[in-house]
GUVEX-98660 format. One record per residue: residue number from 1; residue in three letters; y, x, z of N, C-alpha, C, CB in turn. Coordinates in pm, whole numbers, plus 50000, padded with zeros to 5 digits. Each point is the difference from the previous one (the first is absolute). Glycine has a CB too. Example, Ala and Ser with C-alpha at 12.3 -4.5 7.8 and 13.67 -1.06 7.14 Angstrom:
<nodes>
num,residu,nv,nu,nw,cav,cau,caw,cv,cu,cw,cbv,cbu,cbw
1,ALA,49431,51319,50780,50119,49911,50000,50120,50090,50000,49883,49811,50125
2,SER,50222,50154,49803,50119,50082,50006,50109,49923,50073,49937,50118,49785
</nodes>
This chain:
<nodes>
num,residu,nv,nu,nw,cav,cau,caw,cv,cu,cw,cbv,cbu,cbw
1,UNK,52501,49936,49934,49940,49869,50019,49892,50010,50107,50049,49936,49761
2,UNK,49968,49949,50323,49914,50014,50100,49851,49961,49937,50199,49949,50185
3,UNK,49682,50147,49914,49867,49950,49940,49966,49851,50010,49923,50220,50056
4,UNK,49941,49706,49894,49978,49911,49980,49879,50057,50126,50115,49891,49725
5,UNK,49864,50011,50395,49876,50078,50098,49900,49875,50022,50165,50196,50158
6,UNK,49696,49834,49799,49927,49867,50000,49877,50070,50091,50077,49856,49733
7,UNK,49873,50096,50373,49904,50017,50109,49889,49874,49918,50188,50087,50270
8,UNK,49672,49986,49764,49904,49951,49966,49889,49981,50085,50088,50070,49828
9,UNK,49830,49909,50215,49833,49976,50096,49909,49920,49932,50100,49993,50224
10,UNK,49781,50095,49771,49866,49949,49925,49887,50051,50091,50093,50013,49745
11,UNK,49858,49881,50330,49854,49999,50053,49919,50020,49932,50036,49884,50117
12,UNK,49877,50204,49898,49841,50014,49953,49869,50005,50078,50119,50107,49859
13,UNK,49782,49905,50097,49864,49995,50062,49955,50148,50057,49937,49797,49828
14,UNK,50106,50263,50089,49940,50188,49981,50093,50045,50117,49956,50068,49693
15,UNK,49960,50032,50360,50044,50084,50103,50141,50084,49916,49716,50025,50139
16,UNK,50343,49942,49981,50196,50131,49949,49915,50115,49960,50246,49968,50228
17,UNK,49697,50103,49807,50017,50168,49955,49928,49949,49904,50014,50202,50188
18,UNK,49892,49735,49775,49910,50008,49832,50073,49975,49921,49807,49929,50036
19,UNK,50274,49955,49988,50134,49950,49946,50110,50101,49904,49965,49858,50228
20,UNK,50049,50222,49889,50084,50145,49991,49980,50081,49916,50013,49999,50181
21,UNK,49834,50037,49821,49939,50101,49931,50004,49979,49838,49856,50030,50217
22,UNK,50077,49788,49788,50003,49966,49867,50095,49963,49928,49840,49965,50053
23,UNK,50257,49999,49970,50134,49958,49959,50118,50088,49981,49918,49826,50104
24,UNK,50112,50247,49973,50055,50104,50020,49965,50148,49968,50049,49838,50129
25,UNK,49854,50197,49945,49982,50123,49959,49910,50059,49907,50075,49990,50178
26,UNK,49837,49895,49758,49969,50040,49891,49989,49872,49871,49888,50203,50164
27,UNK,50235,49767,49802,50082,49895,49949,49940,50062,49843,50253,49938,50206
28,UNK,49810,50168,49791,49981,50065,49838,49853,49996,49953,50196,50177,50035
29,UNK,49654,49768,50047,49939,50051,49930,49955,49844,50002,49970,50289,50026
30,UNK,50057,49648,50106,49921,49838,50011,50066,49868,49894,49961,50067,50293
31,UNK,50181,49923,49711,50060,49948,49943,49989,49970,49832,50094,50079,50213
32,UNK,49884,50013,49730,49972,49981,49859,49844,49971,49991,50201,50161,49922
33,UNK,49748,49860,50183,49837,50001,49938,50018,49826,50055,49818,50314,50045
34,UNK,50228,49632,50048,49989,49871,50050,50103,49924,49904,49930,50067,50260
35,UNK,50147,49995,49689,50128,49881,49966,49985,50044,49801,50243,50017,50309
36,UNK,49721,50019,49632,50011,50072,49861,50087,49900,49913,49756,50129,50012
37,UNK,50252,49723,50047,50039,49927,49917,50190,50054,50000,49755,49784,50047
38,UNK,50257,50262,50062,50139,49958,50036,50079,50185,50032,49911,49682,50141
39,UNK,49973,50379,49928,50040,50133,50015,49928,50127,49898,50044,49898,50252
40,UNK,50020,50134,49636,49901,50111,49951,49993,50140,50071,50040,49891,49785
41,UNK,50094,50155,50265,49924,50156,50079,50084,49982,50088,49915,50193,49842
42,UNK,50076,49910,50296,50115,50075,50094,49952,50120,50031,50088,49811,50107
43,UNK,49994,50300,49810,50003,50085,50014,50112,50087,50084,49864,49921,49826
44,UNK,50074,50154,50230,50090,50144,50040,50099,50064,49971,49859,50021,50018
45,UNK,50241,49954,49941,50052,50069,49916,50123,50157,50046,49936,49723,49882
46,UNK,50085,50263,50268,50027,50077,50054,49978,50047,50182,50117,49937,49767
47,UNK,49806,50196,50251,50000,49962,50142,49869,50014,50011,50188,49849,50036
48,UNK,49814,50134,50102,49780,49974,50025,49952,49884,50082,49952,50261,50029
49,UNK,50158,49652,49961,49949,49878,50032,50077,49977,50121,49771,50016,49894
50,UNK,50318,50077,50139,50054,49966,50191,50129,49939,49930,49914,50240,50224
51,UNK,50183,49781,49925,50117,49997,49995,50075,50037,49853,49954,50040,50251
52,UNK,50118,49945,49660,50089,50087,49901,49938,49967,49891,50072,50192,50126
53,UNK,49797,49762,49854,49898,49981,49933,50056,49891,49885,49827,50069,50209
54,UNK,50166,49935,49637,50013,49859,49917,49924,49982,49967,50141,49987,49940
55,UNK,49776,49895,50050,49923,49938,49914,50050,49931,49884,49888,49994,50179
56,UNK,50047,49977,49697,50042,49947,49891,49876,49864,49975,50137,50263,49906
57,UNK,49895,49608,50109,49911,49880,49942,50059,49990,49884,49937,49867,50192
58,UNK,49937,50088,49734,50004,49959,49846,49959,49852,49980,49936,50242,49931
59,UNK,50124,49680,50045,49993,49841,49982,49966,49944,49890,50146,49995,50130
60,UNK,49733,49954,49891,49930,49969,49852,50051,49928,49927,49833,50021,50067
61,UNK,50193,49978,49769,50085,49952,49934,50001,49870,50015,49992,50165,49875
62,UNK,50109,49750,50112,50036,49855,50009,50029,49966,50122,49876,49945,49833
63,UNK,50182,50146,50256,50129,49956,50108,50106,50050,49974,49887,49984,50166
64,UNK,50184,49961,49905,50138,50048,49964,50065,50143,50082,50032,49727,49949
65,UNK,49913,50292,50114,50002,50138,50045,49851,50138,49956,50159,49826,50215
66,UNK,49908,50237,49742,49880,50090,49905,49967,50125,50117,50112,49957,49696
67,UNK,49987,50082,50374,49960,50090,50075,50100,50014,50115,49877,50099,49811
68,UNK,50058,49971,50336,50072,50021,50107,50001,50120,50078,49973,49795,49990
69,UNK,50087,50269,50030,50024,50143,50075,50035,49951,50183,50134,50148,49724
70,UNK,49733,49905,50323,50008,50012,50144,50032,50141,50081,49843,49813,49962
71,UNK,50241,50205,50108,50044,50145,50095,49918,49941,50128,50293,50096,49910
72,UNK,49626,49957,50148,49949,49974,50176,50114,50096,50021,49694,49962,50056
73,UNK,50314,50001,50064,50131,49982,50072,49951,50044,50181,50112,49764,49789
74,UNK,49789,50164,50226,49911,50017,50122,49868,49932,50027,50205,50034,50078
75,UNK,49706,50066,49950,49854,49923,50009,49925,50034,50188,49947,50060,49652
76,UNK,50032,49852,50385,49927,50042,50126,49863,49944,50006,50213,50011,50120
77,UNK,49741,50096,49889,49836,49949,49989,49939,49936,50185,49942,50249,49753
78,UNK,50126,49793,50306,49960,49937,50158,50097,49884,49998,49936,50232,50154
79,UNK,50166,49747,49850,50057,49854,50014,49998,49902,49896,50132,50102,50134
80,UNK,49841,49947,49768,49937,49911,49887,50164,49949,49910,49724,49886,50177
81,UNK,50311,50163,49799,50148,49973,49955,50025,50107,49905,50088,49895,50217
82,UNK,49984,50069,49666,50017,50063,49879,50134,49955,49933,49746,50017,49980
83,UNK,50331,50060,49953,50149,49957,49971,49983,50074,49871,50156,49977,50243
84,UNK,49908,49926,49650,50028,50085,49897,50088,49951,49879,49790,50090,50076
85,UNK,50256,49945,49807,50130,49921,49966,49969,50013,49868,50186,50041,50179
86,UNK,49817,49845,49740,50048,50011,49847,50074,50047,49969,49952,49877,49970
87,UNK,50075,50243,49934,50114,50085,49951,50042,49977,49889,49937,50146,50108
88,UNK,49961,49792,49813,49982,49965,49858,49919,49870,49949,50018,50242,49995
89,UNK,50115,49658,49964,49935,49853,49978,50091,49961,49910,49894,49930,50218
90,UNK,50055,49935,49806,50131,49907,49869,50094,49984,50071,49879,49846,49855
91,UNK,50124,50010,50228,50146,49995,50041,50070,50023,50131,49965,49865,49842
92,UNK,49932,50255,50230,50057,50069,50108,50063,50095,49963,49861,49944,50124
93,UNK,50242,50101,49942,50029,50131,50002,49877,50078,50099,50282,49936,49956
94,UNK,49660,50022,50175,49875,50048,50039,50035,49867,50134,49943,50339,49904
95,UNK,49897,49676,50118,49944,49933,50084,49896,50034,50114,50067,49895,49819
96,UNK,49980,50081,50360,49935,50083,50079,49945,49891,50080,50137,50222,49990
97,UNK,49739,49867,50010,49877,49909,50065,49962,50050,50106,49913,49932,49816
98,UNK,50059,50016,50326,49966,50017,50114,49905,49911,50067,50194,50097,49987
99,UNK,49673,49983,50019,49875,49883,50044,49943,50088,50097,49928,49853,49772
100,UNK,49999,50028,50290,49941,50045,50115,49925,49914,50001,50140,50108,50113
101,UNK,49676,49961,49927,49879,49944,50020,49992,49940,50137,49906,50158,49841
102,UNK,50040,49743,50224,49976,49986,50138,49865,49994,50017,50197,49895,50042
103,UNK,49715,50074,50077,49925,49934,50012,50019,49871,50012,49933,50169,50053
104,UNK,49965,49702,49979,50021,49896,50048,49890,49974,50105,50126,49938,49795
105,UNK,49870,49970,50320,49867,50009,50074,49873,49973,49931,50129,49939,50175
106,UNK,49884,49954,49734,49871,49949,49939,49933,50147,49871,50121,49671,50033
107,UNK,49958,50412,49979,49939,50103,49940,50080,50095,49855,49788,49834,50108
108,UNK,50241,50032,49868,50085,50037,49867,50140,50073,50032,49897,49785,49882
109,UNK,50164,50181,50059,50144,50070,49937,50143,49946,49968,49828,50097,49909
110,UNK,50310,49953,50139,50050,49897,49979,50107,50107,49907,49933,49791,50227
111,UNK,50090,50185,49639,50104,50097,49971,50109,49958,49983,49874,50112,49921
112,UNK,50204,49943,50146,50181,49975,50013,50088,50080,49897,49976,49977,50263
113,UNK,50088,49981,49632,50099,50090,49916,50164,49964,49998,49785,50027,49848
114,UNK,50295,50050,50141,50170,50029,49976,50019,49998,49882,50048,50135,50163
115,UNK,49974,49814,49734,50095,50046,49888,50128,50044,49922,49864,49916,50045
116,UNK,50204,50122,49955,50105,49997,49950,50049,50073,49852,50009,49961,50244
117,UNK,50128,49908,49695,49950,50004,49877,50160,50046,49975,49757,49809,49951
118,UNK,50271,50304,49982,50116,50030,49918,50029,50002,49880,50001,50080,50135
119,UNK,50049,49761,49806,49983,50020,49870,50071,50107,49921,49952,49785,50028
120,UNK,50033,50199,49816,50082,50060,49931,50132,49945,49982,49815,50073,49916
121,UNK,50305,50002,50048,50092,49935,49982,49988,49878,49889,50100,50212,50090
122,UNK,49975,49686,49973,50012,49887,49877,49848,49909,50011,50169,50185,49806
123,UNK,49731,49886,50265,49876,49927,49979,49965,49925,50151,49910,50189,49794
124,UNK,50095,49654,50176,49948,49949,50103,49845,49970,50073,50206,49947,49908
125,UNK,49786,50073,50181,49829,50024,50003,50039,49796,50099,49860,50428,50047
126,UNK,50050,49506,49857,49987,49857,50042,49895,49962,50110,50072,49960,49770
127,UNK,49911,49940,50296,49882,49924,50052,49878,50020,49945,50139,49851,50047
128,UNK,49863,50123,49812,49823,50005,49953,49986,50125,49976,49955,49791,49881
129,UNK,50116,50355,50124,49956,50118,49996,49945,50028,50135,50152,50060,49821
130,UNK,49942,49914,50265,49936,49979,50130,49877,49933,50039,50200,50013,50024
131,UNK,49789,49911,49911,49861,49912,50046,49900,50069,49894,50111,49730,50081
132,UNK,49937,50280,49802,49853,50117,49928,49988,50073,50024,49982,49979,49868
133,UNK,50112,50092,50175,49962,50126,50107,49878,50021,50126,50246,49992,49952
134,UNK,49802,49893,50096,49916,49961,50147,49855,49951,49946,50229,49904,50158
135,UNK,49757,50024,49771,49891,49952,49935,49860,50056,49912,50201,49884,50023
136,UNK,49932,50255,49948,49918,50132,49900,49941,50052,50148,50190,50100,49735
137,UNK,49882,49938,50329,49914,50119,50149,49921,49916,50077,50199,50166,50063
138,UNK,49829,49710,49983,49873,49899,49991,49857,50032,49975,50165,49883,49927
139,UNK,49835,50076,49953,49924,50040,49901,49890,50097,50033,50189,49952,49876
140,UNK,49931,50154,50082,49918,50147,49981,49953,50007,50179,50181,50164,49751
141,UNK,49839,49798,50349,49943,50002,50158,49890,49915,49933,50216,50010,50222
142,UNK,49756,49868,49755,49897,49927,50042,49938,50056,49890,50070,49790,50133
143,UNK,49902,50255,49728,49931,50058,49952,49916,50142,50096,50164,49877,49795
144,UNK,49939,50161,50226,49934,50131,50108,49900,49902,50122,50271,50209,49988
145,UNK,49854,49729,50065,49885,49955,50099,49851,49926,49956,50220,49972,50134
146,UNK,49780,49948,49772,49842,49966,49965,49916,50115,49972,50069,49794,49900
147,UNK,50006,50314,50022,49883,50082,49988,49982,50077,50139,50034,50024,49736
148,UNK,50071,50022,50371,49932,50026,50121,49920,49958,50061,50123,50048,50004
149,UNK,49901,49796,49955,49877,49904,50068,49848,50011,49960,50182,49840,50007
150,UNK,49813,50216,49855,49871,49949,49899,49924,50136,49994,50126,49802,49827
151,UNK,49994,50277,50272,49925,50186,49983,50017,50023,50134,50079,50128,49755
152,UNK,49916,49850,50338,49984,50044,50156,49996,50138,50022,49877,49811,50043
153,UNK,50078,50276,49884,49957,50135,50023,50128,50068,49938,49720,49973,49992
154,UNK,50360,49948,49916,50149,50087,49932,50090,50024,50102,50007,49889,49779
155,UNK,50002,50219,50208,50158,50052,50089,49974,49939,50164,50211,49958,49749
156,UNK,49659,50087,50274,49971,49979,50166,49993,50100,50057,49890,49837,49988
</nodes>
């Protein structure tokens, strides 16, 4: 079955590399302390954080997804671009993500993402998974981004 491929772009205020730093590369420690309602941990679970690397999120009870297994796949700390794939979900068989930080002139950031979605057999991945999808990473950016805003000195 062919993938399901959904392209995304979200402007922000915060400079790309703070962006980068906080979102990306140190996701496991900012994310639960900013989001607790929605994310309880991301841990390590294999690897040292590069390429080959899984992470494991733990989803605080009362969603419908309890937990997610991330493989990085590829991280570049100078072009600001990071790839990495769900291995372990509900109704993917896995799911690969491809983003890239920009700048913008006015200062901020423009982040560009790829998705693609292989379901499980028999399981259709609909419109509103798609759109809660988009809506959840949303989210978790403009959460990051206010607090980049409200801490100037984080991840500069």
């Amino acid at each position: 079955m062919d993938p399901l491929t959904i392209s995304d772009e979200v402007t922000g205020s915060v400079e790309a590399k703070r962006m980068f730093k906080a979102l990306i590369i140190d996701a496991q420690n900012l994310i639960p302390k900013l989001m607790p309602q929605a994310i309880k941990n991301i841990q390590l679970v294999q690897g040292d954080g590069g390429p080959g690397s899984i992470q494991e999120l733990t989803i605080v009870q009362g969603s419908e997804t309890k937990h997610l297994k991330h493989r990085i796949d590829a991280i570049d700390k100078e072009n600001l671009t990071y790839s990495y794939s769900v291995i372990e979900g509900d109704k993917a068989e896995s799911v690969s993500h491809d983003i890239k930080f920009e700048p913008t002139p006015e200062g901020g950031c423009k982040s560009k993402s790829v998705s693609k979605f292989y379901p499980k057999q028999g399981v259709e991945i609909k419109e509103e998974d798609i759109k809660a999808s988009k809506e959840e990473s949303l989210a978790v950016f403009k959460v990051v981004e206010a607090y980049l805003v409200a801490n100037p000195e984080a991840y500069a």
